[in-house]
C-alpha atoms as an extended CHARMM CRD file, in Angstrom:
* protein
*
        87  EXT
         1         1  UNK       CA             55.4480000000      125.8220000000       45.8230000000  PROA      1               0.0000000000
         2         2  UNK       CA             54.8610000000      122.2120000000       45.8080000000  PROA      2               0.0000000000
         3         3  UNK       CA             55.1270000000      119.6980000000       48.9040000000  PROA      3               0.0000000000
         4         4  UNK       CA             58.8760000000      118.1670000000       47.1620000000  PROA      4               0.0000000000
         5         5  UNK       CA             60.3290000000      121.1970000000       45.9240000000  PROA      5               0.0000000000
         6         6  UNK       CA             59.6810000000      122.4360000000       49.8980000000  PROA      6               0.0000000000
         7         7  UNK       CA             61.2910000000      119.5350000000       50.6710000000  PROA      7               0.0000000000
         8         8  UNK       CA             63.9300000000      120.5400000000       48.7860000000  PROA      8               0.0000000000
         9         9  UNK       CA             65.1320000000      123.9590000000       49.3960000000  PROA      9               0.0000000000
        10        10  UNK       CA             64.3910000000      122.8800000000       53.1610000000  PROA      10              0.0000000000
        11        11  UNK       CA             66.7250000000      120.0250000000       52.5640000000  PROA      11              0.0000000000
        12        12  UNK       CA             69.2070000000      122.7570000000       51.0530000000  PROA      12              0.0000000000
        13        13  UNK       CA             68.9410000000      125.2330000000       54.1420000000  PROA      13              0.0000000000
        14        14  UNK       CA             69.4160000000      122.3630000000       56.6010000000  PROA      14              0.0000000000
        15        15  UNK       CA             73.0200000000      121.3980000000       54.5780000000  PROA      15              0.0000000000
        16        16  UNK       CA             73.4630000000      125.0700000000       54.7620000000  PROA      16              0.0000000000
        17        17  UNK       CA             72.8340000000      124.9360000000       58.7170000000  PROA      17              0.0000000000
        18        18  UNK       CA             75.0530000000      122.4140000000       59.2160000000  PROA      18              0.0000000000
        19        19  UNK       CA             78.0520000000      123.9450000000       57.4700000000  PROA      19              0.0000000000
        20        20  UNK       CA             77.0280000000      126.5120000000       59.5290000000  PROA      20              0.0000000000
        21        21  UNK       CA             76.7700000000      125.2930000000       62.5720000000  PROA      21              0.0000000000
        22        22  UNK       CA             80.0650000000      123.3680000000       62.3180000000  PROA      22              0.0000000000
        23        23  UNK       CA             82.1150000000      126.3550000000       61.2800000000  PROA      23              0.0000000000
        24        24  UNK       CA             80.5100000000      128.8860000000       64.0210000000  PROA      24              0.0000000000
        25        25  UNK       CA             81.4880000000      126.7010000000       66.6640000000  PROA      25              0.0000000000
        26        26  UNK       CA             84.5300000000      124.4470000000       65.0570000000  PROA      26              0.0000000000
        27        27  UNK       CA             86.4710000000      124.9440000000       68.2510000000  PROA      27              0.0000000000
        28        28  UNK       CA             83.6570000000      123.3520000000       70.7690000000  PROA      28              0.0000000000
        29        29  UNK       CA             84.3150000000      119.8780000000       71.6560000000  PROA      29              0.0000000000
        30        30  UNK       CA             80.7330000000      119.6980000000       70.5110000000  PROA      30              0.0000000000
        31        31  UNK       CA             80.6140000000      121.4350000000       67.2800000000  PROA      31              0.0000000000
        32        32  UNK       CA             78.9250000000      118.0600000000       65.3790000000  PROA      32              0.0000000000
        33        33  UNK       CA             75.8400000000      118.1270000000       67.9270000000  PROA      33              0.0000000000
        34        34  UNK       CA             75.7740000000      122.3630000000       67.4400000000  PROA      34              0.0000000000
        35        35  UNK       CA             76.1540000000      121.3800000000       63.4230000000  PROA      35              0.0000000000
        36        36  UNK       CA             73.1160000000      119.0330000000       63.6980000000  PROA      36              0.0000000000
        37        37  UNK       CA             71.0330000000      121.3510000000       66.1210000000  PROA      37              0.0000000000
        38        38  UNK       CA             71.5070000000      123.9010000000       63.9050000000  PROA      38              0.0000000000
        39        39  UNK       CA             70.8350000000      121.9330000000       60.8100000000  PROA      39              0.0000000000
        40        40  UNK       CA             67.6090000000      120.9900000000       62.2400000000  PROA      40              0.0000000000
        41        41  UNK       CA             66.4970000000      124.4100000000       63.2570000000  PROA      41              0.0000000000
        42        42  UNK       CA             67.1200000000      126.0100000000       59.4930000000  PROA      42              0.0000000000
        43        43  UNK       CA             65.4230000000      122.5600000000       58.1910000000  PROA      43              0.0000000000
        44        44  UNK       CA             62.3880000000      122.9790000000       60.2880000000  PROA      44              0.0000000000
        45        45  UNK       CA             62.3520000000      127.2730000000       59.6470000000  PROA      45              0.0000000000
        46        46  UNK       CA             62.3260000000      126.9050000000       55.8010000000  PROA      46              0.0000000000
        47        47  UNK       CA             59.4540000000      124.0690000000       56.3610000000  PROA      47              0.0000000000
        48        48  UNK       CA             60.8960000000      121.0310000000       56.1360000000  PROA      48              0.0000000000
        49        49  UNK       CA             58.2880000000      119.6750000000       58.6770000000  PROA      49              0.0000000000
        50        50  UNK       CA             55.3490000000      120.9140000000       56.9200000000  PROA      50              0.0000000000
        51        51  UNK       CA             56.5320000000      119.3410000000       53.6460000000  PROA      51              0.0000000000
        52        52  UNK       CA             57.0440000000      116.3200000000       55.1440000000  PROA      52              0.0000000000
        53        53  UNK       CA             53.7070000000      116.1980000000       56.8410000000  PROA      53              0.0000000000
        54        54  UNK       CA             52.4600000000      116.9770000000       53.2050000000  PROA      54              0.0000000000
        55        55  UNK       CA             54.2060000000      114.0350000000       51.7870000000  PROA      55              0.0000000000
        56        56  UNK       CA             53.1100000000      112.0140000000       54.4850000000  PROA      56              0.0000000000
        57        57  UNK       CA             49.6200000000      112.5380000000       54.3570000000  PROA      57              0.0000000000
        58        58  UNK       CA             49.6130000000      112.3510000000       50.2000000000  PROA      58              0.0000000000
        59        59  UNK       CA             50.8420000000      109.1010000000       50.4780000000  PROA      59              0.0000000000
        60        60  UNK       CA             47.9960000000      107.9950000000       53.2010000000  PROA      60              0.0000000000
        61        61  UNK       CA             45.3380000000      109.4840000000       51.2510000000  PROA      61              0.0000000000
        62        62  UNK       CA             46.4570000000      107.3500000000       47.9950000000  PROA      62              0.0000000000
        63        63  UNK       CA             45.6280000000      104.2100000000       49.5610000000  PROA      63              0.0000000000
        64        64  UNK       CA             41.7590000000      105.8450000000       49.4490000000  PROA      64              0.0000000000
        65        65  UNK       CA             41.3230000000      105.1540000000       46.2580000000  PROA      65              0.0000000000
        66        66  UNK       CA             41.9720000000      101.6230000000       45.8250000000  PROA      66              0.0000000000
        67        67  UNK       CA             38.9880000000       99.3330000000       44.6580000000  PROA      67              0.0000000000
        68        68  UNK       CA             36.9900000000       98.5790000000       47.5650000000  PROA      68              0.0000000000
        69        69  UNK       CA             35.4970000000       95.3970000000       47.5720000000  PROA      69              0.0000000000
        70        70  UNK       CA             32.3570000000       94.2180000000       49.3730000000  PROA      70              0.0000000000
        71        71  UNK       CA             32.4020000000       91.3100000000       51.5060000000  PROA      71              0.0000000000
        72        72  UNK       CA             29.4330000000       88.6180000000       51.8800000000  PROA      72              0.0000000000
        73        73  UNK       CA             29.4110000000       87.7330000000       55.9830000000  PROA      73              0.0000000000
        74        74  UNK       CA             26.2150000000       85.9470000000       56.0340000000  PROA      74              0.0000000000
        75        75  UNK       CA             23.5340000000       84.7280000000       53.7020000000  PROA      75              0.0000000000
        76        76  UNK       CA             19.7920000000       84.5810000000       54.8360000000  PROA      76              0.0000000000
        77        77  UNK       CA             17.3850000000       81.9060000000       53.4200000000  PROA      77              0.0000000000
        78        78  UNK       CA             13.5800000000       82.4920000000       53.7210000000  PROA      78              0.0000000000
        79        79  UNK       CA             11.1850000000       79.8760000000       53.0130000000  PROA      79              0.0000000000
        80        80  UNK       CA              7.5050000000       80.1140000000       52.4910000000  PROA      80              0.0000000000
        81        81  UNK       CA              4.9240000000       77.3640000000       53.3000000000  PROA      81              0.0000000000
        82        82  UNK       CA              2.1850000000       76.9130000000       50.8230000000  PROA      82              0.0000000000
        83        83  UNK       CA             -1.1470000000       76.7450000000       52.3450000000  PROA      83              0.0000000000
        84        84  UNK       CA             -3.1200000000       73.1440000000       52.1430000000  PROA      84              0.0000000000
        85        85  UNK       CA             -5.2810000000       73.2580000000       49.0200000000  PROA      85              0.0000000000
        86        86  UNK       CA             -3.1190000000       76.1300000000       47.3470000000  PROA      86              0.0000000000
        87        87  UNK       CA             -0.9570000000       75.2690000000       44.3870000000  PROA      87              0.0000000000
């Protein structure tokens, strides 16, 4: 399965989670942060992290392969004398 369609049904499971989590504990004056915790939890089990990471690093490596140019930092001049009675 491909980094994006992890992403995906990861994305799907953490919706899931938070439906979830919100109706298992709709009577707690906390039930949103439960919702979210849980959310998280199914997101990061059905490897939402790893995909990420994936995507993540994809992206990085992509700059690799743009033209590299070479840059000229200093130029060296030699000069030779010519002997007396040469030339």
């Amino acid at each position: 399965m491909g980094s994006k369609q992890s992403l995906r049904v990861a994305a799907g499971a953490a919706v899931a989670g938070l439906a979830w989590g919100y109706m298992r504990h709709r009577r707690d004056p906390r039930a949103s942060s439960f919702a979210v915790l849980q959310a998280l939890e199914w997101f990061i089990a059905y490897g939402g992290a790893i995909a990420l990471i994936e995507l993540v690093r994809g992206a990085l490596d992509e700059d690799d392969d743009l033209e590299v140019t070479e840059r000229i930092t200093h130029i060296r001049q030699t000069v030779f004398d010519q002997a007396a009675g040469e030339g």
